[in-house]
C-alpha positions, 0 to 999 in steps of 0.5 A: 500500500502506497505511503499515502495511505491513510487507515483513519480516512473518511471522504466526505465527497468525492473530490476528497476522493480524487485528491488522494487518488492524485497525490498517489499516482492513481488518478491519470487527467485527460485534457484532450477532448473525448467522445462519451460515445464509444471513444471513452468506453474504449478508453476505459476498458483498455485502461481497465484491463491493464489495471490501470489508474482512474481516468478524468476526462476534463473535456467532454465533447458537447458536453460541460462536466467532467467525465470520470470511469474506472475509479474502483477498478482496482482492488487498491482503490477500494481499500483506499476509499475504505480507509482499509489494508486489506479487504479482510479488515473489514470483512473481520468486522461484519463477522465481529458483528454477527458472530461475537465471542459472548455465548449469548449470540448476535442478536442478543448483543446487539440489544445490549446498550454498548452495541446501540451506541456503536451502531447509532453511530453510524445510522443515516441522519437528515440534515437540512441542505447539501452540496448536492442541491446547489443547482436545482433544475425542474419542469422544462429546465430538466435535461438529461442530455446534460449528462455525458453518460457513455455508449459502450457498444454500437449496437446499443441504441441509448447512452447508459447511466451504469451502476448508479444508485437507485433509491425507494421506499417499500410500498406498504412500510415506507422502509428505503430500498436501494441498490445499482442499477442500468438506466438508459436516456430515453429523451430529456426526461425519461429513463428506461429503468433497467431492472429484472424481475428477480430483483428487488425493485421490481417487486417494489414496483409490484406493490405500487401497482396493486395500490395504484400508485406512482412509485418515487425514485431517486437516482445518485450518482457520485459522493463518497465512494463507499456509498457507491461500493455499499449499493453494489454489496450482496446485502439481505434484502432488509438491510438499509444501504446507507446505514450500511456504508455509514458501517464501512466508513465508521461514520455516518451518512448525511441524507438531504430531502428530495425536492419532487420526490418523498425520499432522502439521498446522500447529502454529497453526491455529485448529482441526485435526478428524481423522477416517479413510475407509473406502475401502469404507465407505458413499458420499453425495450431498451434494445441490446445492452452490453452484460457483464461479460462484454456481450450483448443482451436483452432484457425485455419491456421495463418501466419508465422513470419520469424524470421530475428534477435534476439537483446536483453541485456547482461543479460536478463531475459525472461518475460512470461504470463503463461495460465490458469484458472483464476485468472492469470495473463491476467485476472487480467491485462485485469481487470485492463486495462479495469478500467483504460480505462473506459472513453474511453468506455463512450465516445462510451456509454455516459450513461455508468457509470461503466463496469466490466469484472468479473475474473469467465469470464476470464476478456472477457465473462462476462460483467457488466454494470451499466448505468444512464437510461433515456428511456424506452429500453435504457438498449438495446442500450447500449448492442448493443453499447458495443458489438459494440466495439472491445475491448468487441464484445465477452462478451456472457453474459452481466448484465445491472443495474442502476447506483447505483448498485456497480459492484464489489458487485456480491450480488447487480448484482444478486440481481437486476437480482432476483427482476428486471428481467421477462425473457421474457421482459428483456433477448434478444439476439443477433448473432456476430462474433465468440469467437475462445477463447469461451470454448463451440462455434466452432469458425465456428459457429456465435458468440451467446450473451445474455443480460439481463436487470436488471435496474428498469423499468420505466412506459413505460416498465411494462404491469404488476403492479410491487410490491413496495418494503417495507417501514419502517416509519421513526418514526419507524426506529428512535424508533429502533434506540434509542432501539438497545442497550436496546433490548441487541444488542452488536452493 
């Protein structure tokens, strides 16, 4: 880690972000003037995939902000705007949490008064204005062309706004929900919402519907990055987002009331554009968007966000994800996030040590998965279990290997796959909701998924006598040893 590092750093917005980022050499300035279509995309992912510094397009063409891609495309870059070493630190927090040394359980801490306190701290809180309502644009004023958001691929037909926040409130009990989203510029003041029914948003909507209401959004992007990182984690579906990121940060989220909408947003993002859907309203096709694996695909008919008001800085700059083949910046993100959340997942999964989403499957359609096995068949359980989880329900293949197998050692995976496993004991499959983002499915079809167990077999498993593996003597071993020089070994 770079000696700028600073573990008590807490970024207020994101030119405090960027600042840091130039002082270490991660932020490269672009003064030449760029196309947001196609020629940034390009840009980017070449950047990307060379692990490249964060890029700050200053000049825009036809455009008057600044235009900013791959800021946590690097694993580096995350643990800076996380004020964190190594992703574990913060990873062996949540764990703390969920799993404390007290005999009692979490739950029962987390009632005690100590334990309020603590996560008092970090719960969001309205204030009365932020920089995000310095300008305020309303009725014919809105434009959404202002912003310089990318067109990634020639195919697609619309410019992308690319993992942006997406901000609600449950129909019935009022409670925030939030996550990342696409949303494509279909005019000046509409937005194709680019979400699928498997999400939770789109439940959201259902609820809208059955009280025929219009159901408020707002869309954030910018800020402290770590509110970006919180939207994008493989959270339970009732954890608040901005109390989790005020966890992360160790600080809490300031929220600023919406001007059109009944929602509060993050008082120092860039720029906040709200809007409402009618339920009943009109649908879209989108046309073809690139996925996570840097193919085309379709999603469908989904809803309209009319855009009511667009708030936003004095100066802003406009953050954007950019699709592609991996690695990009999505990819390296969900990688993270999904470390970072792993006690979560073992909460569902208590056998589970590790999880591993590998970046060749864009962080979604390949699994790894190491576990303390027990049982004959558990290995089965457990791909039932994840795949029963929303935040991994698309991983088509997934790879199960004992505890001591280190994920992030592709080697040991496929090694454990050529002497552990006989096909047809050890693969089984199983059918679920479709990937829309699947690169060879139809989004029509049922959803196709493997797993193949590559644990060692216990007695209760194996018809067949399986061959031990070879063992040297100990004698033996230890005569080499005190040889190896002797035999003219260097080392």
């Amino acid at each position: 880690m770079p000696a700028l590092y600073n573990a008590t750093m807490s970024y207020q917005c994101l030119a405090d972000f960027l600042k840091e980022l130039g002082l270490a050499g991660e932020l490269m300035r672009v003064e030449v003037e760029v196309d947001p279509r196609f020629e940034a995309a390009e840009i980017a992912r070449r950047v990307a995939k060379s692990e490249g510094p964060a890029l700050l397009f200053g000049s825009v063409r036809a455009h008057e902000i600044p235009l900013l891609t791959n800021l946590l495309a690097s694993q580096d870059r995350i643990c800076r705007a996380l004020g964190v070493r190594s992703l574990d630190e913060v990873r062996q927090r949540i764990d703390d949490l969920l799993n404390p040394a007290e005999p009692e359980g979490w739950f029962e801490r987390i009632r005690t008064t100590p334990a309020r306190k603590a996560l008092g701290k970090v719960m969001p809180r309205i204030v009365r204005s932020g920089e995000c309502q310095q300008v305020v644009k309303l009725g014919a004023d809105v434009d959404l062309y202002w912003l310089p958001a990318v067109q990634a691929s020639l195919e697609e037909e619309h410019r992308t706004i690319a993992s942006a926040q997406v901000y609600s409130a449950d129909a019935d009990s009022t409670l925030s929900v939030s996550g990342c989203y696409d949303l494509q510029i279909l005019d000046q003041n509409r937005l194709a919402v680019c979400w699928t029914k498997h999400q939770r948003m789109a439940r959201v909507l259902e609820g809208y519907r059955s009280k025929n209401e219009h159901m408020p959004v707002a869309v954030a992007l910018g800020g402290d990055p770590v509110t970006t990182l919180a939207a994008m984690a493989p959270l339970p579906t009732k954890v608040d987002v901005r109390a989790f990121a005020g966890f992360l940060r160790e600080k809490a989220v300031d929220l600023v009331a919406c001007r059109t909408v009944p929602l509060e947003v993050p008082a120092e993002v860039e720029i906040v554009l709200e809007g409402v859907i009618d339920p009943k309203g009109e649908q879209v096709d989108p046309g073809p968007m690139c996925t996570p694996m840097g193919r085309l695909g379709r999603i469908g008919p989904v809803p309209v966000l009319n855009v009511t008001a667009i708030t936003h800085r004095a100066n802003p700059i406009y953050p954007a994800v950019v699709a592609g083949s991996p690695p990009n910046e999505a990819v390296v993100v969900a990688r993270a996030m999904q470390r970072i959340c792993l006690p979560m997942l073992r909460m569902a999964v208590p056998e589970l040590v590790d999880c591993d989403l590998p970046t060749f499957g864009a962080a979604r359609h390949w699994i790894f998965v190491s576990i303390r096995k027990r049982y004959a068949a558990q290995a089965r359980r457990v791909a039932n279990a994840i795949w029963g989880q929303h935040t991994t329900m698309f991983g088509k293949v997934m790879v199960i290997v004992d505890e001591d197998v280190d994920l992030s050692d592709k080697e040991q995976v496929l090694t454990k796959i050529a002497t552990n496993v006989c096909p047809g004991r050890d693969i089984f499959f199983a059918e679920g909701p479709p990937d829309p983002w699947d690169p060879v499915v139809s989004g029509r079809l049922m959803g196709q998924r493997v797993a193949i167990d590559a644990t060692t077999k216990l007695p209760d498993e194996q018809r067949e006598v399986t061959a031990r593996s070879v063992e040297v003597d100990e004698e033996i071993r230890q005569l080499v040893d005190d040889r190896w020089f002797e035999y003219g070994f260097s080392e």
